[in-house]
C-alpha positions in Angstrom: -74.9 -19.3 7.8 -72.2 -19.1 10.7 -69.3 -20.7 10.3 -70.1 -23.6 12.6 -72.9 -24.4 10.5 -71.0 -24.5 7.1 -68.4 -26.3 8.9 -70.9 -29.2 9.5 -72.9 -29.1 6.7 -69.3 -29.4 4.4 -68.0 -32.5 6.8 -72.1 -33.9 6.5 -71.5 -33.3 2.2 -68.5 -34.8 2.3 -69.5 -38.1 4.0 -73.0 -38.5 2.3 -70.8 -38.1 -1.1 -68.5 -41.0 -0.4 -71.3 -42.9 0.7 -72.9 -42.4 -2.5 -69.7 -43.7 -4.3 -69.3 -46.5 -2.2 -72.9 -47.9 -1.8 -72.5 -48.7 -5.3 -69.6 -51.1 -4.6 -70.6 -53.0 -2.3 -73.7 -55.8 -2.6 -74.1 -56.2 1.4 -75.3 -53.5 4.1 -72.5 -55.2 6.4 -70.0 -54.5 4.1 -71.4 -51.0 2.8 -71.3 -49.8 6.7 -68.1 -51.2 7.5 -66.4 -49.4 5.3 -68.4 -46.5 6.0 -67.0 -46.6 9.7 -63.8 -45.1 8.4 -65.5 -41.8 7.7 -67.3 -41.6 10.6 -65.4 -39.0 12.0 -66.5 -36.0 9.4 -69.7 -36.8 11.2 -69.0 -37.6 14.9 -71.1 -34.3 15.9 -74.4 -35.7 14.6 -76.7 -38.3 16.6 -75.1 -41.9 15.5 -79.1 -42.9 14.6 -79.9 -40.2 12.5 -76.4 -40.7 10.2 -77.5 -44.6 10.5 -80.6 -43.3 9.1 -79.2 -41.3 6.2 -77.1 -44.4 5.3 -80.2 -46.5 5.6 -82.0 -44.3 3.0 -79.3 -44.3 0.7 -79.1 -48.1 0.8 -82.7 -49.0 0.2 -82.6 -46.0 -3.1 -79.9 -47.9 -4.3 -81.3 -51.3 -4.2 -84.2 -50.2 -5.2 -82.9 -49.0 -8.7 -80.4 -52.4 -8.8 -83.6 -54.4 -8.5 -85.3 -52.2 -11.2 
């Protein structure tokens, strides 16, 4: 993998694992996302839909196991 690549795919790990700590926090998407905007930088060279998309994913996982 060239360093480029590992560079993203770090900044990409990085984000997904606070999201994953933070999704559990927060009971509202609104509130989930806005605080997700302050890490929006480790992934400012994706497309904004498909990181909206990975959030999206998480979300509905973790509600899914809440409403278990």
């Amino acid at each position: 993998m060239g360093k480029v690549k590992e560079w993203a795919v770090e900044r990409e790990e990085e984000f997904m694992g606070r999201a994953k700590e933070l999704v559990k926090k927060h009971k509202s998407w609104s509130a989930f996302t806005s605080e997700m905007e302050n890490y929006m930088s480790l992934v400012d060279h994706k497309d904004l839909n498909d990181v909206i998309d990975s959030l999206n994913d998480l979300w509905t996982i973790e509600e899914a196991k809440v409403n278990e």
